[in-house]
C-alpha positions in Angstrom: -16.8 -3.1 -66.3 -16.3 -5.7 -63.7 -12.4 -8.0 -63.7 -11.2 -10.3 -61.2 -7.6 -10.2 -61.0 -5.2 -12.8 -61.0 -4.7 -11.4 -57.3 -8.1 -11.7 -56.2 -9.1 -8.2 -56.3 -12.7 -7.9 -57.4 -13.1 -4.6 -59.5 -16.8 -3.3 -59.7 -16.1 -0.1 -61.5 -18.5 2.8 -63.8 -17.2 2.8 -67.3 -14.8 0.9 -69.1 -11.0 2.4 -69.2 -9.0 6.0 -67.3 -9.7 7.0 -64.2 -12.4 5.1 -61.8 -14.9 8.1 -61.1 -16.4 5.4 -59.2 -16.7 1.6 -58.2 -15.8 -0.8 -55.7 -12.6 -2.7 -55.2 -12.9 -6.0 -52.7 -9.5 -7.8 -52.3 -9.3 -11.9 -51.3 -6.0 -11.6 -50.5 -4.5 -13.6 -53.2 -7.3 -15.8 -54.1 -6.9 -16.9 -58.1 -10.8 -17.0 -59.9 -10.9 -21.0 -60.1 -10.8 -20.7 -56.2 -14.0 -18.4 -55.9 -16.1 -19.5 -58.8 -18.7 -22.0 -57.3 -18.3 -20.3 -53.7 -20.5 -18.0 -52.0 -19.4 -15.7 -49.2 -21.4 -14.2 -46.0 -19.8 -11.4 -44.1 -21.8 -9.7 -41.3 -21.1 -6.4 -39.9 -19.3 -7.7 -36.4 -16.6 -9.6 -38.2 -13.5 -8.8 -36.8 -11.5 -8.5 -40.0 -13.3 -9.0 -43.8 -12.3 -9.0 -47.0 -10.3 -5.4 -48.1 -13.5 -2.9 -49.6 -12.1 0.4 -51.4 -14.7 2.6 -52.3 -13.7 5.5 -54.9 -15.8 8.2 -56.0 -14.9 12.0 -57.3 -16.7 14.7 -54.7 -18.6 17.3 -56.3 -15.4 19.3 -57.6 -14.4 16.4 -59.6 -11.6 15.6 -57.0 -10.6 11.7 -56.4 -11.5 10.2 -53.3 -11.7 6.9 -51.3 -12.4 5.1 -48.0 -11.5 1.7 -47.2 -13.3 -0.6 -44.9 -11.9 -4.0 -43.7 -14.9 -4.8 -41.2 -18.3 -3.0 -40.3 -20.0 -3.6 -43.7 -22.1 -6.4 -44.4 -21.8 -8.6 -48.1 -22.6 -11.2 -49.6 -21.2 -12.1 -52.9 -22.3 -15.4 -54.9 -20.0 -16.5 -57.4 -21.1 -19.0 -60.5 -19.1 -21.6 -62.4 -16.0 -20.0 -64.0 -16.4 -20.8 -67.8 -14.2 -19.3 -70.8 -12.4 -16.6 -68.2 -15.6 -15.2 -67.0 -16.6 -15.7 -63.5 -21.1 -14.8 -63.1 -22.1 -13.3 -60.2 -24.3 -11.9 -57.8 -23.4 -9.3 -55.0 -25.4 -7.5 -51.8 -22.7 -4.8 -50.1 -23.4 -2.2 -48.0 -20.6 0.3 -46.5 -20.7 2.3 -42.9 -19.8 5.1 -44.9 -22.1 8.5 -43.7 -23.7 8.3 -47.2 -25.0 4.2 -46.8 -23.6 3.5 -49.5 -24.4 0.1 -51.4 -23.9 -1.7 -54.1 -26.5 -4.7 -55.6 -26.9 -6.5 -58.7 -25.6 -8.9 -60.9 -22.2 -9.3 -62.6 -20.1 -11.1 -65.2 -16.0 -10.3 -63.9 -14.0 -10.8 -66.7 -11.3 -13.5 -65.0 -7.7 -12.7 -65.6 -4.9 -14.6 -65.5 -1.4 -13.8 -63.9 0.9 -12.7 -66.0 4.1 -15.2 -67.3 7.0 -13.8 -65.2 10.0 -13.3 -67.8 13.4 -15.0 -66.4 16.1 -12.9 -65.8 19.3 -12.7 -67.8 
């Protein structure tokens, strides 16, 4: 399942609902879908600072874990023409973690919305 938040987080994740046993969260501090769609976005591995990458995984035990990169990894990430909430895509990343890890393929994000705040009484 793959979402784009209303707060420009870009969720890549394995299955569909509970707990991510893995995937890739990449955070655009705040960017809304309309802003991305259309765009496409080069970062090289000596950037100073990058887009927010958490990567979550369980270890062999089954136990949760993460690591979160903010420069060192190189993506690109190719966004298509935002059309009835979905956002296409298509996305190169790969992490400095030990393992190399990387992620490639295409993607549909399902493009949410914020929520209405409700006024206070």
């Amino acid at each position: 399942r793959t979402v784009l938040a209303a707060d420009g987080t870009l969720i890549l994740r394995y299955g569909t609902k509970g707990t991510m046993d893995f995937g890739v969260q990449i955070s655009f501090a705040g960017a809304k879908p309309e802003s991305l769609a259309g765009q496409t976005l080069n970062i090289m591995t000596d950037a100073e600072k990058s887009a927010r990458v958490l990567l979550r995984w369980n270890d062999e035990a089954g136990t949760a874990q993460k690591a979160i990169f903010d420069n060192g990894y190189a993506m690109r990430l190719e966004f298509g023409a935002l059309a009835n909430n979905h956002l296409p895509g298509k996305i190169w990343l790969c992490l400095p973690d030990p393992e190399k890890s990387y992620i490639l393929g295409n993607f549909i994000a399902e493009a949410r919305k914020a929520k209405a705040k409700t006024p206070k009484k």
